[in-house]
Phi, psi and omega in degrees: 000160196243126186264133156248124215239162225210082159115147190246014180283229203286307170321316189302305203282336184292312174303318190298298184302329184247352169269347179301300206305333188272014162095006180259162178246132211218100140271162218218100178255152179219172171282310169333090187277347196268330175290348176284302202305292166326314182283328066062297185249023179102012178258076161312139208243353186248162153268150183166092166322144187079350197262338177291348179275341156290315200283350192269335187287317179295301206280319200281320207270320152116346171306334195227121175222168151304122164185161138318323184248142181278321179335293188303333200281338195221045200271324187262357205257144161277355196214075195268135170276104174242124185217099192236126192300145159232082184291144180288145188260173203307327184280012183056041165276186154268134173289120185255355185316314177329284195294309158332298177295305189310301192316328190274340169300307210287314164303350140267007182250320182289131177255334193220180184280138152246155163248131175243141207233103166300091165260352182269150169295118219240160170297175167256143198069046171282326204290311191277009112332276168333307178312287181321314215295280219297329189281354165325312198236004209206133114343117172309316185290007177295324201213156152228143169256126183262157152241116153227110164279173203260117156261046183274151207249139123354106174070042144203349176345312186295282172351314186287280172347272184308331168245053166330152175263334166191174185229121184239119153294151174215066193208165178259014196242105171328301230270337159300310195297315192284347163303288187288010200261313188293333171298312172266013165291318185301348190258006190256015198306303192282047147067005184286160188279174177225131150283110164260155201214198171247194191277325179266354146287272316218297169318298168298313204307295230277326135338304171294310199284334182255342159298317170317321172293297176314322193281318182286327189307290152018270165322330196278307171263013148313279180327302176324318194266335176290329212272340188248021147257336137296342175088055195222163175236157186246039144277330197289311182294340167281291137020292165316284170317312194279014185255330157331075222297356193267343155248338165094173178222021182273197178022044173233030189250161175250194187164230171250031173094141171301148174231227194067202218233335173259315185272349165272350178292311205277316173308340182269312161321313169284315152340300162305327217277299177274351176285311199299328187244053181028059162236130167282082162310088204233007147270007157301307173311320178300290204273358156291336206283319184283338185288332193292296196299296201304324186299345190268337204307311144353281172344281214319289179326300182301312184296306164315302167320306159292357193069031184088000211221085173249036187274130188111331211273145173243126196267150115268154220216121160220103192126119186221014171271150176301325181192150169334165174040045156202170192262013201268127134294346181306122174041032176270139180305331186309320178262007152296332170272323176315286189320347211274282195270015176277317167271020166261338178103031158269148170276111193252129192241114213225157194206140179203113176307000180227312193302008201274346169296336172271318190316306175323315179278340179262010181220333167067240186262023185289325189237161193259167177218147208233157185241037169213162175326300184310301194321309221266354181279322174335122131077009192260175192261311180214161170250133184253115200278171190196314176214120190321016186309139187296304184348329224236339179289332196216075192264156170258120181298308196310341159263350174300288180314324170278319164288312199302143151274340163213142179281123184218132133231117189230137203262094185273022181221024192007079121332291182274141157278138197263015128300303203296350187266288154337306160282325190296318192063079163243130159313164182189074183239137175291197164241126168047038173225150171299162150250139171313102168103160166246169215312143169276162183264171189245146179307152186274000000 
């Protein structure tokens, strides 16, 4: 099939790069012109394990191309992809303007029939927006519009793709459905399903479903923060839960709160979502309120340790990404604890393997970034763990104890084991575990 695929941030470029890999040809248009440009010659712009090998293979192959003009991207496609931002507006609606504006280009350029596809996450009843834009200027029979979100995880996205757990449609259209059914076929091979729906399920699925998430995680560092007034550890309780088959062990670690680019935007949306049709959501409210709370706790924690006095304290930070395997920063806990202790009057010394060019581009010289684990350890009072990178599980304490000025660590990802921590004679305190060691002395 011939695909146009109409923005390149991560949904875009991620879709764009695997339906190309299935043997279709996808052009991927953006406004960016220096991002074209780069992509054009082979510059993946993003981190996603696995996507530089598709996109250079594809690219190579003459399947996945590039460009500026939407005209071109979509004089052949039979199928335009629109994954385009709805970044939250200031009242936490989603901003449909993007998407909006495009549908209205796209009602002067289709000559012939298309399906145009909400692939970015959208409100419910975006589709019939969309419909209205394009029916301004467009003949009905031109076009159909589908919703099919996106469930791709961060640092597995390609994986997710090509092995979907399922594919949800969203249309009233036989002659839509049957176009898109033959597009996801080559990826259901091991029999998970394609859901057909209406356009506003299909819409609430993509909504519900990463709010649901946001919600256990949530619960998790309820529980966490509860397990440490009680004196309970909450690896044993998640272990306990998760053993449960009606609940399951995926989202049940805790830690300093969620981020990215999908769950504090779609949890806040739907949330405006159930406001805009007078419904009182109020565990949405609830868990924007604890995810807000959790992210400072790190802070907290550190601040307590110091007596209240962290001006002078030099932090080293390791993991500054929102979660493991990607360079994404979007609401990621790291900079609300940079932003913490920075308005505490600490000094920060910080390391992450993919993130520090964004990090970089958002701080410049507030904070200094190192280019190995250790470094960032050199002369600091303690080290603060932040995102869960393997790099980072099975390290030598023994040179950690040695760059510290006190073996101090605090951990927003209970990584370690707290014997094991313990025999090392580490300061040590987690999320919703006891702590380790009594207070360390600092080198003479």
């Amino acid at each position: 099939m011939n695909i146009a695929v109409i923005g390149t941030g991560y949904v875009g470029l991620v879709s764009g790069t695997c339906f190309a890999e299935t043997g279709n040809n996808v052009i991927c248009v953006d406004i960016d012109e220096n991002k074209v440009e780069k992509m054009q010659k082979g510059i993946v712009p993003i981190f996603e394990p696995g996507l530089d090998l598709l996109f250079e293979r594809n690219t190579k192959l003459g399947r996945l191309q590039f460009t500026t003009q939407i005209e071109e991207a979509i004089q052949d496609a039979e199928i335009i992809f629109l994954a385009l931002p709805t970044p939250p507006g200031e009242d936490g609606s989603a901003d449909l303007s993007y998407i909006l504006g495009v549908a209205n280009q796209l009602s002067f350029l289709i000559k012939d029939y298309k399906v145009i596809v909400d692939k970015s996450t959208v409100p419910v009843g975006t589709s019939e927006k969309v419909h209205a834009t394009l029916a301004k200027n467009l003949d009905e029979s031109l076009f159909d519009v589908v919703s099919n979100p996106e469930f791709l995880r961060e640092g597995v996205a390609v994986d997710d793709f090509l092995k979907p757990d399922r594919v949800v449609i969203g249309t009233s259209s036989k002659k839509a459905f049957k176009i898109m059914k033959e597009l996801y076929e080559p990826f259901l091979r091991s029999d998970n399903p394609i859901i057909l729906m209406d356009e506003k399920s299909a819409e609430m699925t993509k909504y519900a479903a990463n709010s649901y998430l946001a919600t256990r995680i949530t619960f998790m560092n309820e529980i966490a923060n509860l397990c440490e007034k009680v004196g309970a550890n909450v690896d044993m309780v998640r272990k306990g839960m998760g053993s449960d088959s009606r609940i399951g062990k995926k989202f049940l670690f805790p830690g300093v709160g969620y981020g990215g680019s999908c769950f504090p935007k779609d949890v806040q949306a739907l949330a405006k979502t159930a406001e805009e049709n007078k419904y009182d959501f109020r565990i949405l409210k609830s868990v924007m309120g604890v995810n807000n709370n959790q992210k400072k706790i790190l802070v907290e924690k550190i601040k307590d340790y110091f007596n209240g006095e962290l001006k002078g304290k030099t932090i080293a930070i390791w993991g500054l990404a929102f979660k493991p395997n990607t360079d994404d920063i979007r609401e990621a806990p790291a900079l609300y604890i940079i932003d913490g202790l920075l308005a505490e009057g600490a000094i920060i010394k910080a390391y992450d393997p993919e993130a520090m060019e964004n990090i970089q581009e958002k701080y410049g010289n507030k904070i200094t970034l190192v280019q190995n684990q250790y470094e960032a350890l050199v002369d600091a009072d303690v080290l603060a763990i932040i995102t869960e990178w393997s790099t980072f599980r099975t390290p030598d304490f023994k040179l950690i104890k040695k760059a510290l000025k006190q073996p101090v660590i605090f951990d927003g990802r209970n990584l370690y084991d707290l014997d094991r921590m313990q025999e090392l004679g580490f300061y040590y305190q987690s999320i919703g575990r006891d702590i380790v060691n009594i207070k360390a002395t600092v080198k003479n």
